[in-house]
Every structure is written in structure tokens, then in C-alpha cells.
C-alpha positions in Angstrom: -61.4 -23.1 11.6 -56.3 -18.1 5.3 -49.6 -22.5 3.4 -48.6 -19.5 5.5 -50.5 -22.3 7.2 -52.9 -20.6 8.4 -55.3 -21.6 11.7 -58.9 -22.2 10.9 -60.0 -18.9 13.0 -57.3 -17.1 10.9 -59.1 -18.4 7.7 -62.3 -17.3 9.4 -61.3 -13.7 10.8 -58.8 -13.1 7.7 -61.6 -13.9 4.8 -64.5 -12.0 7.2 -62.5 -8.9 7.2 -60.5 -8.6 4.2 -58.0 -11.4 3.8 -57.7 -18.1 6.5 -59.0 -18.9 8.8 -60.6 -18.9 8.5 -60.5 -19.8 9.5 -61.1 -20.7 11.0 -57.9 -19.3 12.1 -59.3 -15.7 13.1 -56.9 -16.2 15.4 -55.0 -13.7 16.0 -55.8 -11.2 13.0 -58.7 -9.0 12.7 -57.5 -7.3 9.1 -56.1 -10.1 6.3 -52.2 -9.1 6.4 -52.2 -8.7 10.6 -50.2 -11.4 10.6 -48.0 -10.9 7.8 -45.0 -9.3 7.2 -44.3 -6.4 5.3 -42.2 -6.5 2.0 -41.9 -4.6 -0.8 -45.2 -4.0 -3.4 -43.8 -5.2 -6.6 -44.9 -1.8 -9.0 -45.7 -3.8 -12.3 -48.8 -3.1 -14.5 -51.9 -4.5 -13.5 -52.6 -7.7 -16.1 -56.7 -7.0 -17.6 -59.1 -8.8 -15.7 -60.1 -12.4 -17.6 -61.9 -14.4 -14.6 -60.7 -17.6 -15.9 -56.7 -16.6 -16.6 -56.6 -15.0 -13.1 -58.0 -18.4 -11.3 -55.4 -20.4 -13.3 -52.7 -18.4 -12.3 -54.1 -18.2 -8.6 -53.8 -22.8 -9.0 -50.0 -22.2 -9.7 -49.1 -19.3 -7.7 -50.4 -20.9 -4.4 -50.4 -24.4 -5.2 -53.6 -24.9 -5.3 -55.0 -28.7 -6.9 -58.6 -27.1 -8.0 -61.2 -24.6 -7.1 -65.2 -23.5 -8.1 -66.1 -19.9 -8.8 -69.7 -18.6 -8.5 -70.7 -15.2 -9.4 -74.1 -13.9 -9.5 -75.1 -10.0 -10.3 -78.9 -8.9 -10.3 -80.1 -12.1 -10.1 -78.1 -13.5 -12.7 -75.6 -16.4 -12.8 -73.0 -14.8 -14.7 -70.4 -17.7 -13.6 -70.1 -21.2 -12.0 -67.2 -22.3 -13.1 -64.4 -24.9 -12.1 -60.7 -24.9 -12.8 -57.9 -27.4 -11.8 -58.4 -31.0 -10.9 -60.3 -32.7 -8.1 -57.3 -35.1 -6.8 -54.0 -34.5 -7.5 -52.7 -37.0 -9.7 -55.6 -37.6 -11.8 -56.9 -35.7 -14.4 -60.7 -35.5 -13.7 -61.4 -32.2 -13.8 -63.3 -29.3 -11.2 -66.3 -28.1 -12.9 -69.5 -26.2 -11.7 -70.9 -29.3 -10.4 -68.3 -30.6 -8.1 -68.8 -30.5 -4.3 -66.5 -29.3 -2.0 -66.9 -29.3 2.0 -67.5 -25.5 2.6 -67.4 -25.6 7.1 -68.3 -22.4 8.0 -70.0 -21.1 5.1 -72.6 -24.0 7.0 -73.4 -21.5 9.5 -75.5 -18.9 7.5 -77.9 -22.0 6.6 -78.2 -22.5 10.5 -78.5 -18.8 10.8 -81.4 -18.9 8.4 -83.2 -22.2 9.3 -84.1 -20.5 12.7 -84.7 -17.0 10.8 -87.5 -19.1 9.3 -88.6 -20.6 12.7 -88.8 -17.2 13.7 -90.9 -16.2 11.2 -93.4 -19.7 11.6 -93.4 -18.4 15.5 -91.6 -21.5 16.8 -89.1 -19.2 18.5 -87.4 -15.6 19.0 -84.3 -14.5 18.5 -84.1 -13.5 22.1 -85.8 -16.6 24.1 -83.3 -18.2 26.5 -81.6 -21.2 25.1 -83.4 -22.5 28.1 -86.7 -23.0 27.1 -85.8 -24.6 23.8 -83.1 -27.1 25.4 -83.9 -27.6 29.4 -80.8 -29.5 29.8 -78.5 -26.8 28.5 -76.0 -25.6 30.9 -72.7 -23.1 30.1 -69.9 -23.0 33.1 -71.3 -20.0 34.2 -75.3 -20.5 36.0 -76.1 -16.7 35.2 -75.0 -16.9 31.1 -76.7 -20.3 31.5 -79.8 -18.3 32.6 -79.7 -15.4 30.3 -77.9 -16.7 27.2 -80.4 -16.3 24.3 -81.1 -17.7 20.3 -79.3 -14.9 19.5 -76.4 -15.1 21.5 -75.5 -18.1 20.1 -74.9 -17.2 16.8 -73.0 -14.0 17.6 -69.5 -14.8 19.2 -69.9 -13.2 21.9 -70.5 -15.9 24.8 -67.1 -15.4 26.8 -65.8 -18.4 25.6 -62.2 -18.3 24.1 -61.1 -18.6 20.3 -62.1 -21.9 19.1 -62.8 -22.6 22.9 -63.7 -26.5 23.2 -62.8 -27.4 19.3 -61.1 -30.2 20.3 -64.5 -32.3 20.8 -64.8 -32.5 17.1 -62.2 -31.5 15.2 -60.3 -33.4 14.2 -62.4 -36.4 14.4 -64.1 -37.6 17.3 -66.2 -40.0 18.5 -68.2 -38.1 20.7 -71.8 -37.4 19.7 -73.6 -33.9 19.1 -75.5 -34.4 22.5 -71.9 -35.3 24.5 -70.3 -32.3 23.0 -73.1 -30.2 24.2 -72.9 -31.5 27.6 -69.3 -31.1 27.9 -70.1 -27.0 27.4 -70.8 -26.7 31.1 -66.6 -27.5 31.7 -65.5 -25.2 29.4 -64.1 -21.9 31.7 -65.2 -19.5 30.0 -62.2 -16.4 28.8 -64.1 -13.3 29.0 -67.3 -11.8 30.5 -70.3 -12.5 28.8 -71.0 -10.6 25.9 -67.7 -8.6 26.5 -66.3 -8.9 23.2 -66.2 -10.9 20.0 -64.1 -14.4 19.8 -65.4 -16.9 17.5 -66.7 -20.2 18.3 -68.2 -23.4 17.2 -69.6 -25.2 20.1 -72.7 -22.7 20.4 -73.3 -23.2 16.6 -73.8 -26.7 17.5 -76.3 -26.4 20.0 -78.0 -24.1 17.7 -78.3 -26.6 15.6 -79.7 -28.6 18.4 -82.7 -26.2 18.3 -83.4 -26.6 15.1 -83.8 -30.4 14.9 -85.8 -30.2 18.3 -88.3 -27.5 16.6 -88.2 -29.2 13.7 -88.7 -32.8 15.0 -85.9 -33.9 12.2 -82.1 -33.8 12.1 -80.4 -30.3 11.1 -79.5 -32.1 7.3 -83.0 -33.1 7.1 -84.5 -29.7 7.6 -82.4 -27.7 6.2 -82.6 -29.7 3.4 -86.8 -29.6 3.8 -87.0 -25.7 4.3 -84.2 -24.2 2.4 -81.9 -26.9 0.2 -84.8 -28.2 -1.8 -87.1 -25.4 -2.0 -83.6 -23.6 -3.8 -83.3 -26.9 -6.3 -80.0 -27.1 -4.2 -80.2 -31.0 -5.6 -76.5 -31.8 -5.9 -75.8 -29.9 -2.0 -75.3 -32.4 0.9 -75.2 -32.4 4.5 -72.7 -35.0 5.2 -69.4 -36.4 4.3 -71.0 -39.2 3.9 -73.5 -38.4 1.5 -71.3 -36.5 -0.8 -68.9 -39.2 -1.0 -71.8 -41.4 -2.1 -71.5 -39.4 -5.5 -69.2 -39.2 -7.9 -68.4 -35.7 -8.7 -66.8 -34.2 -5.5 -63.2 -33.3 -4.9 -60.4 -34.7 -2.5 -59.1 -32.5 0.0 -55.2 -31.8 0.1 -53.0 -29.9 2.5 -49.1 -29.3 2.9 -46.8 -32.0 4.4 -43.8 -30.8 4.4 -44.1 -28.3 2.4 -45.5 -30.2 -0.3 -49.3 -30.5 -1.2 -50.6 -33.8 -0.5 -54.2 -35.3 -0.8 -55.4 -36.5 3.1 -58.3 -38.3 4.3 -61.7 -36.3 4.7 -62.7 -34.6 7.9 -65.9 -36.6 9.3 -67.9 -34.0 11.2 -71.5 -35.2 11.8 -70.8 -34.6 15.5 -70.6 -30.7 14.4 -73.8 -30.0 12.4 -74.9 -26.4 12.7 -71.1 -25.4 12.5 -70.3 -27.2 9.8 -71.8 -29.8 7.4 -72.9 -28.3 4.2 -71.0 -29.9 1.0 -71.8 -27.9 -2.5 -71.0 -27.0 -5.8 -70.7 -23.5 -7.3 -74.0 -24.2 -9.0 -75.9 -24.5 -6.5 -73.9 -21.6 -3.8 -74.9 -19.2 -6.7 -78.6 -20.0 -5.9 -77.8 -19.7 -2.4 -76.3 -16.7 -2.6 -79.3 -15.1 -5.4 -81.9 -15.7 -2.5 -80.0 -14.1 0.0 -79.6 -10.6 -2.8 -83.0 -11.1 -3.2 -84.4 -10.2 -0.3 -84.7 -13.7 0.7 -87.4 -14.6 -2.2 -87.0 -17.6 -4.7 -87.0 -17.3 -8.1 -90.9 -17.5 -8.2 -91.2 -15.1 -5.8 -92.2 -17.3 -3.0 -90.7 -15.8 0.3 -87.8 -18.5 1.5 -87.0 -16.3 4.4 -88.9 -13.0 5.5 -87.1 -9.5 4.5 -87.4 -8.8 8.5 -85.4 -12.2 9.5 -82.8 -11.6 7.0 -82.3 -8.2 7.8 -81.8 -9.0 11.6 -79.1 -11.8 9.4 -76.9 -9.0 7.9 -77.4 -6.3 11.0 -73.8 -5.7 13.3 -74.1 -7.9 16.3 -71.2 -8.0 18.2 -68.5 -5.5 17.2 -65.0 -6.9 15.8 -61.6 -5.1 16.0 -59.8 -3.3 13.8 -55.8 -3.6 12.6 -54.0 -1.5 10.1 -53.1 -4.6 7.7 -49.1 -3.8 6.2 -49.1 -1.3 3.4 -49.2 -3.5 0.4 -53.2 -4.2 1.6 -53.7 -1.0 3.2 -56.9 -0.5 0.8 -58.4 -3.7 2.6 -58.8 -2.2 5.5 -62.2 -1.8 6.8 -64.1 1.5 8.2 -66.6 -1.0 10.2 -66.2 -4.5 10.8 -69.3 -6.6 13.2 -70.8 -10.3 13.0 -74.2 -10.3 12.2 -76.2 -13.8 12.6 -73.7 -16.2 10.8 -72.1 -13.5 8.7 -69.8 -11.3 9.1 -70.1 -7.9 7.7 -67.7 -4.9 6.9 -66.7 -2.3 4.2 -65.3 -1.9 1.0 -65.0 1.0 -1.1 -67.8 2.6 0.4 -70.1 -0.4 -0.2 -71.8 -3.1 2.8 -69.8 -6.2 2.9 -71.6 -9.7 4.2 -69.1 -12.6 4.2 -67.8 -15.7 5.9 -64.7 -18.0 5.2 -64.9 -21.7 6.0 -62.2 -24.4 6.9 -61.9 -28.0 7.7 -58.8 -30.2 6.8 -58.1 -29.8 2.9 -60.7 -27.5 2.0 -61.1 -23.8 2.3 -64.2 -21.6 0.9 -65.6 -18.1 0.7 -68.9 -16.5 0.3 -68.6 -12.8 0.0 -71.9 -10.5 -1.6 -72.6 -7.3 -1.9 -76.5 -6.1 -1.1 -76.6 -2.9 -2.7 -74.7 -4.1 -5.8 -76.9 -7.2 -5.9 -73.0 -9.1 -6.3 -72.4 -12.8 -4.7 -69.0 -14.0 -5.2 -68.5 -17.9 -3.7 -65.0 -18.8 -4.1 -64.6 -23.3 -3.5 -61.0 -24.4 -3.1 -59.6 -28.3 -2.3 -56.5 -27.1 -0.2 -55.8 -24.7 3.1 -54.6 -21.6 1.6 -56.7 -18.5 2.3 -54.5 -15.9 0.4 -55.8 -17.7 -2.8 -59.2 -16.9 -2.1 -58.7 -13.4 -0.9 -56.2 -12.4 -4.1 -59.4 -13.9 -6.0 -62.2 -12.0 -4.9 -60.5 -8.7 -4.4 -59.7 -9.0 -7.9 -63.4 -9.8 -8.9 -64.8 -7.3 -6.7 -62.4 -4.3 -8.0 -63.9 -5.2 -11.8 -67.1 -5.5 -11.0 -67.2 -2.6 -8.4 -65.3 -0.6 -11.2 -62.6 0.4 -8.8 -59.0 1.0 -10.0 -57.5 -2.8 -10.1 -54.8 -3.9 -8.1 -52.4 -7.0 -8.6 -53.9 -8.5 -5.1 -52.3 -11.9 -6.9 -49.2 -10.9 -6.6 -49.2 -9.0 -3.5 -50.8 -11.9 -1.3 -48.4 -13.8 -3.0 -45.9 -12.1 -1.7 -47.4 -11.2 2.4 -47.8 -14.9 2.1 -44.3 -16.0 1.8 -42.7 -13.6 3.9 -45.1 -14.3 6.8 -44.3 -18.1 6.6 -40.4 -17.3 6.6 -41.3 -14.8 9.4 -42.5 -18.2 11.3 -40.1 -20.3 10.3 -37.3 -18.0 12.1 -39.5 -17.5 14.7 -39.3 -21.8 15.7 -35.9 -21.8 14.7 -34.8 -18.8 17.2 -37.0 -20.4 19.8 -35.4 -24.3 19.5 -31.5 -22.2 19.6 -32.5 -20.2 22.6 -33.7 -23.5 24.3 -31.8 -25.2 27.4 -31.0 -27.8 25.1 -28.3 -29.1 28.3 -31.4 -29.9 30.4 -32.5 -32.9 31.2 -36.3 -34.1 32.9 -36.9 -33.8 36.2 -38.0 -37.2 36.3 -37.0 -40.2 35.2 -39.0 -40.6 31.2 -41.0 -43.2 33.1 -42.9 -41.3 35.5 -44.3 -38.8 33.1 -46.3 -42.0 31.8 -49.9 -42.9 32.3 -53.5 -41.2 32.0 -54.7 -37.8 32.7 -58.0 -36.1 32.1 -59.6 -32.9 31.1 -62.6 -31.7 32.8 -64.4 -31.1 29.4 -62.0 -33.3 27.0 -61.7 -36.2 29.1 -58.6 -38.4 29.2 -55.4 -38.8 27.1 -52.5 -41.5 27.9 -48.7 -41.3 27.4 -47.2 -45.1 26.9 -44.1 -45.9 26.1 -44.1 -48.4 22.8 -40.6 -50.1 22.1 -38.0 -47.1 22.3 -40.7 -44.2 21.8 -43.3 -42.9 24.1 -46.5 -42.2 22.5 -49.3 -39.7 23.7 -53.0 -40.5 22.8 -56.2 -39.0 23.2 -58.6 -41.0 23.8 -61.6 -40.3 21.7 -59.9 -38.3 19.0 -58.2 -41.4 16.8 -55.7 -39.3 14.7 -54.1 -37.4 17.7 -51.7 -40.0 18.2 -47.6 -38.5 18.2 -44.2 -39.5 19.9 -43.5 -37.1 22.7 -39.4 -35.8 22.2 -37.6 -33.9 24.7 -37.4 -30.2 24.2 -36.1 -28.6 28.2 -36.9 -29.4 31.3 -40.0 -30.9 31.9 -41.3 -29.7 28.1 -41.6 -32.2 25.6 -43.3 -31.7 22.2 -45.5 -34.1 20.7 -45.1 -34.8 16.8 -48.4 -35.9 15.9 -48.4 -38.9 13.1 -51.0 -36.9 11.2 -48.7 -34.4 9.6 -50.5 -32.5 7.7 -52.0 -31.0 10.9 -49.6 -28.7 11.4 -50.3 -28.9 14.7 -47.1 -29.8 17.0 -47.7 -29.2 20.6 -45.5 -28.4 23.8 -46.3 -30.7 26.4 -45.5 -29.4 29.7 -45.3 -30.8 33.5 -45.3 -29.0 36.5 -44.5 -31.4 39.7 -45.9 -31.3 43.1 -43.4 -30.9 46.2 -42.8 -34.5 46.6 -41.6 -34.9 42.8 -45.3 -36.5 41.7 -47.0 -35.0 38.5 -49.5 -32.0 39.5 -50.9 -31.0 36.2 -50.3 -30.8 32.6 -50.4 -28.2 30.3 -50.1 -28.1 26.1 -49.5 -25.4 23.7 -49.1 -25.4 20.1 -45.7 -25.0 18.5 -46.3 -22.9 15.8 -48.2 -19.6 15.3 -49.9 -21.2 11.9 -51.8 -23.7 13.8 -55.3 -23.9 12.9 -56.9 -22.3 16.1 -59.4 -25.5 16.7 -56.7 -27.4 17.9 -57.5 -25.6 21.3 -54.6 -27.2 23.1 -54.4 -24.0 25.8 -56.9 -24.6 26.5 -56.6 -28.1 28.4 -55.5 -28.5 32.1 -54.3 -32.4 32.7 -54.0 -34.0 35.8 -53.0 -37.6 36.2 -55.6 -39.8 37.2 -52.9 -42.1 39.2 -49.8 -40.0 39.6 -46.6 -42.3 38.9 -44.3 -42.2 41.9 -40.8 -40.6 41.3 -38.6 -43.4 41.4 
């Protein structure tokens, strides 16, 4: 993996505990407004609730092209709806069939494909990775040893925010079994089970698991034990496949400000983290299992009550921050990850939730047990405070809670925490040595380096510009410019990454390259561009001349 452009882990952490990135981008906030600034709650009267008034002015308020609602209450579908368009610029309408890529929201089918393992005795929650997958190896030999089923679901491996992201997002060409392999180069941050930081990678070896207990693919399984047994017909498990339709929507994200439609995000590589393409229709069904006890409509047992329990039970604690006053009342009393969910409070009732984000699309699945309440909210742009103003208003009516105008106040956190950012980069390019010049000579900062667990990226110079590229990840392709010193700052070509970069040198004694170092420029990078995460060294280190 919330434009405030949020990071993916902030969608993630943001929508899990009240508030973009995921996000994804989880990043750096535990509590939906930890990010954003405070400004002044505008005190008018609270507009009645009228589900389908309140998405349309969510589309125009945050600029978002179209998005799905689901709603289901005692077992009933009391909405699956769509609003808005599918592309920008045509008319074809969202409606309660159209698919939208929903990322994260992928990992509570992975969670409960090996929930139902579990209960046909193929494995335990608590069996080493191991003895499933013989080849799997962490950096660490003792978490390879001891790291369990379990522990890969719960975000609590040591690994970093997003740690290793870059393998597949955006777009790689390394395979499922390549990403896994590259795990063992990936330093971990923490200690093992020492605290909670989301992460894809191990989702991706779970899904691993699954397609070697299974003797299938992850799609085809999940489609097998769970998609088709749910009459989840129109749901997909690829890109691909969903685009092999007709009725799916485009995704769009900001350039410049302005909401554009991009290309789709391939991520085939990443099953078990991502994958799952659906339409409110069919997330309602998803999400009336699930309330149910994990029974079908029948009463045929999809998933036993004990395995989805152990699915919404607090895994791995998450922090806590006081959001600024205007979403004081989101605030959490308890906030864990179960086994791909995350769960919290609200109003004194359980919360089990997860965002999800990939390049143009952002999604929600929030539901509450005891309530028997499942709210999935399916959006075709990166803006997490549309979702969040959304289904705190739906939860307030159907909680019968005094109402809020969460529309208007995300509305407003949102734009003063993007002006917050935008001072920030502006304060930080005036304070720069902007006098300075390289070290070097532009030349010698040329040629390949490599990552242990990325691999290699090359900077050639191309007419007048000098052009970094890494090497299996097509799209990452920008013109480095001086910023001081030996920091340059890549401008990717891709813009609607958001995702500038510092590119830093640090030189040996004899004036040759040591090691590189990149960090993103802005605080609203999605957190999967894990650029701190790589340590460069030049393969052949040009001479100084």
C-alpha cells in the first residue's frame, strides 16, 4: 500500500484504525488524522443521512471518478450500489456489478483459504513455514527456523514498513518464486515479533502455501474453495482476467494535481497480497459469510466458527495516536491485527477491517460482528479520506450514534495536511546548499549498481539528461537533477507515482563511489516504494577523473 497523497501503508494503517494507506500507507499513522493537521471544525448542521446523496457529494468533494457501496445487515443485502463513472471522460456508468482491483482487501481470502486448510488438517496455524516450503529462508537463520503459518499473516516478522515492496510494486518482472527467494537479503528492522509493521512479502509466501497444499495456483483455489462456493461469479483473481470483461473500471490518480486515468497495476507476481478484482455484489456475499459465522446461505459451513474466530482474534498489538480534535471520536480504545484483518473499536462495538491500495484504486471492508453490519466501500482513485468520511457516516446511522459531518471534516484534515506538505518540500528545497556543486565530475556518478535483494539499477547519461533505471521494474525510469552536494533527485516519468526520490553518494577516500543510498522526497509517498531501504554499490566504480 488514505490526494493528501497518501502512501499505501497510510491507506492501510489510516482505513484499519479509523481513517490511506492504506495503505497501504500505514506509514507513519496509527489513528486516521496522525498525519494531518489541525484546523478549525466547521459547526454547521449535520445534512440527514440519504446513502446515495452522501456518496455523490463524497465524488465531488474529493474528486473522486466513481465508487461501489455494499451494505449488508443480518444477512441481508440492504445495498450494492454504484455511483460515478468508470473512466473519466466517458459516461458508462459504476453500478453494483463493476469490478474494481481491491489489493489488500485480497489478504482476508488468503487468511481464510489456509483457515480452511486448517480445518481439512493440511496444516496449523503454528507449523514452521519450514515444513510447508523447505526452501524458505528469512535473513535471520533463527526466525527462518521458528517463523510459523501464523506469523506470516500477522505483521510482526521484524521486517520494516513495506520492507522489500519494491520486487513488485510497481511492476516487475520478477516471478512469485524470485520474490520469495530474494526474502533471505532483506535486513530485517526489528526483532522478531517485537512489534507490528505491515508487510507484503510474507503474504506472498503465504500464498505459496496455499498453491503447494492445494496443488493449484492461489486464483484457482481460492476460486475452488471460497469464490465459487459464494456464487462470487463476476470476482477475478487477475488483472488480466478482469480486463477480459467488460464491466470493470479504470483506475485514475493525481498528476499534478489533477485526476488522470493511468495504466493498471499488473500484480500476478504478488498473489496472496493482492489479486482479488470484485464488485459490490459480490463483496456483500463475502462479507455475509464472514457475519455469518462463516456459513453460506444454505448453511453449509465455508469456514469453521473455530478458524474464523482465530481470523478476528488480536494478534500482534498496534499503536495508538490521539488523531487532531475534529476526529477525536475515531479514536480507538484497542487496536490489534488479527489474521488478515485488522480489528479495533468503535462506540463500544468490535471493529474488523482492512483498506487496500494499488495504483488508481483504493477500497475498504469494514463489518461489525455483533451488529451483523458489513460496509465495503470500492473507489477508482487514491484518496482514502473518501472512504473514511463514507463509512463513518454509514456506521453513525446504522449504529444510531449522534451523526457527524465526517464529509466535511476529512474534507477539511485533508487539505490542510497536503498544504502542510507542500510547505514542508518547499522549506526544504530554500534551506538547501543550492551554491553547491558535485563532488565529482556528473560523469562518474554513471554506471550500475546493485542491491543485495533488488538487484541492479543503471544511471546513463541520454543526450543532455542522465537517466536512472531499474532494471526489472520498467516504469522506474526518471532524469536524475542536481539538488546539493552529492544528492540528486530522480523525477520519475511515471508521474502519477508520486514518488520522487533523493539519490545520494557517499565517496570512498580516493574520490571513487562507495555506496548509494535513496529516500523519497515527499512524506505522501505510498510506503511500497521502499527506497530506504536499498544500499547501492557500484558494480565497477567509475574513476574520478
Amino acid at each position: 500500500m488514505l490526494k493528501l497523497t497518501p502512501t499505501l501503508g497510510a491507506v492501510l494503517v489510516m482505513l484499519a484504525l479509523g481513517g490511506n494507506a492504506l495503505a497501504h500507507s500505514q506509514a507513519a499513522a496509527d489513528t486516521p488524522a496522525a498525519t494531518s493537521a489541525a484546523t478549525s471544525v466547521t459547526a454547521a448542521p449535520v445534512p440527514p443521512f440519504d446513502l446515495a446523496a452522501d456518496v455523490q457529494r463524497v465524488l465531488k468533494t474529493f474528486d473522486v471518478p466513481g465508487m461501489a457501496v455494499a451494505i449488508v445487515k443480518d444477512g441481508k443485502v440492504v445495498a450494492a450500489n454504484g455511483y460515478g463513472v468508470r473512466k473519466l471522460g466517458e459516461a458508462t456508468p459504476v453500478d453494483g456489478h463493476t469490478l474494481f482491483e481491491i489489493a489488500s482487501n485480497s489478504k482476508a481470502f488468503t487468511a481464510a483459504a489456509l483457515a480452511q486448510l486448517v480445518d481439512d488438517g493440511k496444516l496449523a496455524w503454528d507449523d514452521p513455514v519450514t515444513r510447508h516450503l523447505p526452501d524458505f529462508q528469512m535473513y535471520d537463520s533463527y526466525v527462518t527456523g521458528v517463523m510459523t503459518v501464523r506469523d506470516l499473516l500477522t505483521h510482526r516478522s521484524g521486517l520494516g514498513l513495506g520492507a522489500g515492496d519494491l520486487l513488485w510494486w510497481p511492476t516487475t518482472s520478477f516471478s512469485t518464486d524470485e520474490i520469495i527467494a530474494r526474502l533471505r537479503y532483506v535486513k530485517p528492522a526489528t526483532s522478531f515479533r517485537n512489534n507490528y509493521a505491515y508487510d507484503n512479502l510474507l503474504y506472498i509466501v503465504a500464498g505459496k502455501i496455499i498453491a503447494q497444499k492445494s496443488g493449484k495456483p492461489w486464483g484457482a483455489a481460492v476460486r475452488e474453495r471460497i469464490l465459487a462456493p459464494l456464487g462470487m461469479q463476476e470476482t477475478t483473481t487477475s488483472v488480466e482476467a478482469m480486463r477480459t470483461g467488460s464491466n470493470y473500471s479504470a483506475p485514475h490518480s493525481k498528476i499534478n494535481e489533477k485526476i488522470s486515468v493511468v495504466k493498471p497495476m499488473q500484480v500476478e507476481n504478488a498473489i496472496g497480497a493482492v489479486g482479488i478484482n470484485t464488485s459490490a455484489s459480490d463483496i456483500a456475499r463475502w462479507m455475509n459469510m464472514l457475519l455469518n459465522e462463516g456459513k453460506l446461505e444454505d448453511g453449509r459451513q465455508l469456514i469453521s466458527a473455530k478458524q474464523l474466530n482465530e481470523m478476528w482474534s488480536e494478534q500482534t498489538p498496534m499503536r495508538i495516536r490521539t488523531p487532531k480534535p475534529p476526529l477525536a471520536a475515531t479514536k480507538p480504545n484497542f487496536a490489534a491485527y488479527g489474521l488478515g484483518l485488522s480489528l479495533r473499536d468503535y462506540k463500544g462495538r468490535k471493529i474488523a477491517m482492512h483498506g487496500g491500495a494499488l495504483q488508481g484504486f483504493y477500497s475498504t471492508v469494514l463489518m461489525v460482528p455483533e451488529e451483523k453490519l458489513g460496509i465495503a466501500i470500492l473507489t477508482n482513485a487514491e484518496n482514502s479520506p473518501a472512504m473514511a468520511a463514507l463509512y463513518w457516516r454509514i456506521l453513525d446511522q446504522y449504529l444510531n450514534v449522534p451523526a457527524s459531518d465526517w464529509i466535511t471534516l476529512y474534507a477539511e484534515q485533508e487539505a490542510a495536511a497536503h498544504q502542510e506538505e507542500l510547505e514542508r518540500q518547499s522549506k526544504e528545497s530554500s534551506a538547501r546548499a543550492a551554491r553547491s556543486s558535485p563532488s565529482l565530475p556528473l560523469a562518474a556518478y554513471e554506471g550500475e549498481y546493485e542491491d543485495a535483494w533488488y538487484g541492479k539499477v543503471t544511471i546513463r547519461r541520454e543526450g543532455r539528461k542522465q537517466i536512472m533505471r531499474f532494471s526489472r521494474t520498467p516504469d522506474l525510469e526518471g532524469e536524475l537533477e542536481h539538488f546539493q552536494h552529492d544528492t540528486f533527485i530522480v523525477r520519475w516519468k511515471e508521474r502519477n507515482f508520486n514518488a520522487d526520490a533523493y539519490v545520494s553518494f557517499a565517496l570512498n577516500p580516493d574520490a571513487t563511489i562507495e555506496r548509494m543510498k535513496m529516500a523519497p522526497v515527499s512524506t505522501e509517498t505510498d510506503f511500497s516504494f521502499d527506497f530506504r531501504d536499498l544500499n547501492f554499490t557500484p558494480l565497477a566504480a567509475p574513476k574520478a577523473k
